[in-house]
C-alpha positions, 0 to 999 in steps of 0.5 A: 824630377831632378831639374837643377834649374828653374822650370821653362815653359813652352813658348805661348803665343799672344792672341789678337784679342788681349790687345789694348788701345796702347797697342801692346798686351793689356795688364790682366794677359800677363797673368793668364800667360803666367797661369797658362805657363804654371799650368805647364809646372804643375803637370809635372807635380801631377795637378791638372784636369785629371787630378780635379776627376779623380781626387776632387782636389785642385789648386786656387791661387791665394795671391799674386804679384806682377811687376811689369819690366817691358812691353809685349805686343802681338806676333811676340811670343814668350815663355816663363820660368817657375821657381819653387820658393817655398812649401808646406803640405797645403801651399807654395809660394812660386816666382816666374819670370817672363822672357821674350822669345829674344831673351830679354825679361818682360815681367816678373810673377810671385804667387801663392797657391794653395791646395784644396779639397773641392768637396768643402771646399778647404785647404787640405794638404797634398797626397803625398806622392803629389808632395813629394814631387813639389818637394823634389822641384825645390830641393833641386831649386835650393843650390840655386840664387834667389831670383830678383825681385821676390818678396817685392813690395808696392809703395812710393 
């Protein structure tokens, strides 16, 4: 894993039913877009349905943070970027920013996942062929800007 910049989804597609009385994607979507592109980086570090099978470990999401720039409305499609912030044997803290299939930003999202031993379930640390690809993506992120908007805060 030797990407030297953040990692891109696919394009994903907005669905008729997460359209709200506004006429545009209702708030909660923006999150399962952003867990659907995650889904897409954490294959790379071996994380899936595969790994629930036969490790019986997982990753939950401890936190996580939308800011929402621009609306998105049926017939758009969008993909997200994902950063690797920081990490330890146990969790990481990742930023993704959603971009319109005509490149301008939508929104931003900042998490922290943790990795879990189902059999508790606990936060366990990752085996080490998983922590080592999670360690590849962030050193090969490090040269790299901090995006903006991580760490935001919520007040008036």
């Amino acid at each position: 894993m030797t990407e030297q910049q953040p990692f891109m989804s696919s394009f994903l597609e907005i669905e008729p039913g997460w359209i709200d009385y506004n006429n545009h994607l209702n708030m909660g979507y923006y999150t399962v877009l952003f867990d659907r592109a995650a889904d897409e980086a954490f294959a790379k570090f071996g994380f899936g349905p595969d790994y629930v099978a036969s490790a019986n470990h997982t990753t939950f999401s401890a936190e996580f943070h939308v800011r929402y720039l621009r609306e998105v409305k049926l017939g758009d499609r969008v993909r997200c970027s994902f950063w690797l912030i920081a990490h330890d044997e146990k969790r990481f803290h990742s930023f993704q920013e959603m971009y319109h299939e005509d490149g301008w930003l939508a929104a931003t999202g900042e998490g922290m996942t943790l990795h879990v031993d189902l059999s508790g379930p606990r936060v366990a640390p990752m085996p080490s062929r998983i922590l080592s690809r999670v360690t590849a993506m962030a050193e090969a992120q490090s040269h790299l800007p901090r995006p903006e908007g991580v760490g935001r805060s919520i007040g008036l």
